[in-house]
C-alpha positions in Angstrom: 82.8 204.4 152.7 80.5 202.6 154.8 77.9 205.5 156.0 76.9 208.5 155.1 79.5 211.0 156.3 76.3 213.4 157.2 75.3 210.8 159.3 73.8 212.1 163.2 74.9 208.7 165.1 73.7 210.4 168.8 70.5 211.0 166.6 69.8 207.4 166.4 68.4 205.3 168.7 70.7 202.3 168.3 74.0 204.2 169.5 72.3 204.4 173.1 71.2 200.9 172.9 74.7 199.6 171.9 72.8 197.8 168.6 75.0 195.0 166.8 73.4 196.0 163.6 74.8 199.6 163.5 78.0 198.6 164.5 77.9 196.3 161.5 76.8 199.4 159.5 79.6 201.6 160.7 82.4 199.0 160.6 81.9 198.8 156.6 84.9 200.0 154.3 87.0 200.6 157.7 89.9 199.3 159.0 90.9 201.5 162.0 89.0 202.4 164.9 90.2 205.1 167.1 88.7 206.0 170.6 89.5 209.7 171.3 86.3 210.3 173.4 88.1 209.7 176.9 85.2 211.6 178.7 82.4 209.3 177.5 84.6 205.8 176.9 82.4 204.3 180.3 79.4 204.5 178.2 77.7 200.9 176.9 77.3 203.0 173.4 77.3 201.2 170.1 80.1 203.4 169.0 82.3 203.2 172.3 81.2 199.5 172.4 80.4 197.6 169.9 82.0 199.1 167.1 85.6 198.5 168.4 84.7 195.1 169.8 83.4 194.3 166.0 86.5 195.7 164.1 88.8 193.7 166.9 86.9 190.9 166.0 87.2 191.2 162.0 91.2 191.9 162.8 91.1 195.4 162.4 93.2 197.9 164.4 91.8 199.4 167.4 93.0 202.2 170.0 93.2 204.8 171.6 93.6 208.2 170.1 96.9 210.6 171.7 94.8 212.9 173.4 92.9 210.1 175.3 96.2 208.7 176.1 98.1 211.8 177.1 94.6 212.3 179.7 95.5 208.9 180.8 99.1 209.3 181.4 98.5 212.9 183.5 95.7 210.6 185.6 97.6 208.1 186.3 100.7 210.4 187.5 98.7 212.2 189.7 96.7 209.3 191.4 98.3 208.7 194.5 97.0 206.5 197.3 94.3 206.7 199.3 92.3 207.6 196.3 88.8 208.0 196.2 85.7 207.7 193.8 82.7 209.7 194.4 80.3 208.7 192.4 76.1 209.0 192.2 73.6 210.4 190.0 71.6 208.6 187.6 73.3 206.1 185.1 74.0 203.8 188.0 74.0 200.7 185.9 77.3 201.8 184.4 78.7 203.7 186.9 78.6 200.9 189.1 80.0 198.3 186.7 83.2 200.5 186.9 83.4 201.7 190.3 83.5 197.7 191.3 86.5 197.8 189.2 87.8 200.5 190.4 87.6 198.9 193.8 89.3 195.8 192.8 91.9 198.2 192.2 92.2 199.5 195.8 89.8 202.7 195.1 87.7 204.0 198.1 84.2 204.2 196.5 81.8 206.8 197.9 78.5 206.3 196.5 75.5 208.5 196.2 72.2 209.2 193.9 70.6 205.6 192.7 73.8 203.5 192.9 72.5 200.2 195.2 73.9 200.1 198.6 73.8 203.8 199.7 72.2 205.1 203.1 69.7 207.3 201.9 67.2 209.6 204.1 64.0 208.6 205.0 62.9 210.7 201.4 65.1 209.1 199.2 66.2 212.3 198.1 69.6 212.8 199.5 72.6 210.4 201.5 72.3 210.3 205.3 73.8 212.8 207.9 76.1 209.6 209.3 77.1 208.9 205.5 78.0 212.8 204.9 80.3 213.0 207.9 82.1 209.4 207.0 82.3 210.7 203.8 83.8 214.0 204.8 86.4 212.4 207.4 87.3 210.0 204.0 88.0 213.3 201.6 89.6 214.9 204.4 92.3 212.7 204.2 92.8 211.4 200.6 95.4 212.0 198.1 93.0 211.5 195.2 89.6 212.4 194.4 87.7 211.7 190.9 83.8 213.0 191.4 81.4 211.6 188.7 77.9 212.3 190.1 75.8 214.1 193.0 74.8 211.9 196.1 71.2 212.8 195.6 68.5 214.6 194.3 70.5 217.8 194.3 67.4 219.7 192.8 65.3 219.0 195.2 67.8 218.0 197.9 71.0 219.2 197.8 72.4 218.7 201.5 74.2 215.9 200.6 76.2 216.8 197.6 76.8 220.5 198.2 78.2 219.0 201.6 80.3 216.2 200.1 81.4 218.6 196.8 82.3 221.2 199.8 84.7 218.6 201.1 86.3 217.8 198.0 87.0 222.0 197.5 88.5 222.1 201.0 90.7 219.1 200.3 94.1 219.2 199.3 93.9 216.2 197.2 94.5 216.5 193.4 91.0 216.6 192.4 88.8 215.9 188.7 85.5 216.2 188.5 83.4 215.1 185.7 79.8 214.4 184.4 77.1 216.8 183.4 75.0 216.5 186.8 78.5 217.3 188.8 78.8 220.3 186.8 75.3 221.2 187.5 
């Protein structure tokens, strides 16, 4: 095989950076990829990334494993139209990449946090008052909502996001929520 099966890939500092090399490393004495990691497949990770882009490359089979496909099939049931993206926290740099797809795609995107474009408070802590109630009159009538981030500093601020995650509890809009900082 082509690495140590011990191996700690989160534990090196190339998987975050998305490093050719390691994908190189990884990709030796395979010939299958499969992606079963549907909660983290956004990420720019070497192993999300570049790995499968590699082993594509080199004519080697790549896809998606049948629990990550089984989670895409019950999403895409359920998303009915209007269908909004909440989404802020930090991360923005790949969180925004996506939500522009997503509204290509005829997605209402409601950002927050440190994605570009958002009416923050004089602070810089937390979204506007005027943003929370267009936000709030958006959730109110959606039929889909996917959450992926606060709209602030919810430590130190968290008007904004406890009112918009308020909303989204209130709604009758099938609902997922994801993301370590929208747990918190």
């Amino acid at each position: 095989l082509g690495v140590d099966l011990n191996f700690d890939l989160r534990a090196d500092p190339r998987e975050e950076t998305n490093d050719e090399s390691l994908a190189s490393e990884l990709a030796l004495g395979w010939d299958v990829f499969i992606n079963e990691s549907f909660a983290t497949s956004h990420r720019l990770h070497c192993s999300l990334d570049a790995l499968p882009r590699l082993m594509k490359s080199q004519g080697k089979q790549v896809g998606m494993g049948l629990r990550f496909e089984q989670e895409l099939k019950i999403l895409n049931s359920k998303f009915e139209d209007p269908r909004i993206l909440i989404v802020g926290g930090a991360k923005s740099e790949d969180k925004e990449k996506w939500a522009d797809e997503l509204e290509k795609n005829g997605w209402v995107i409601l950002r927050g946090g440190l994605l570009p474009n958002v009416d923050l408070r004089p602070d810089g802590l937390d979204i506007s008052d005027e943003t929370i109630a267009k936000y709030k009159m958006l959730i109110a009538n959606s039929s889909t909502i996917v959450v992926v981030g606060p709209m602030g500093k919810y430590e130190e601020a968290p008007h904004g996001t406890k009112e918009v995650f308020m909303a989204v509890a209130k709604s009758k809009a099938y609902k997922v929520a994801g993301g370590g900082d929208t747990e918190a």
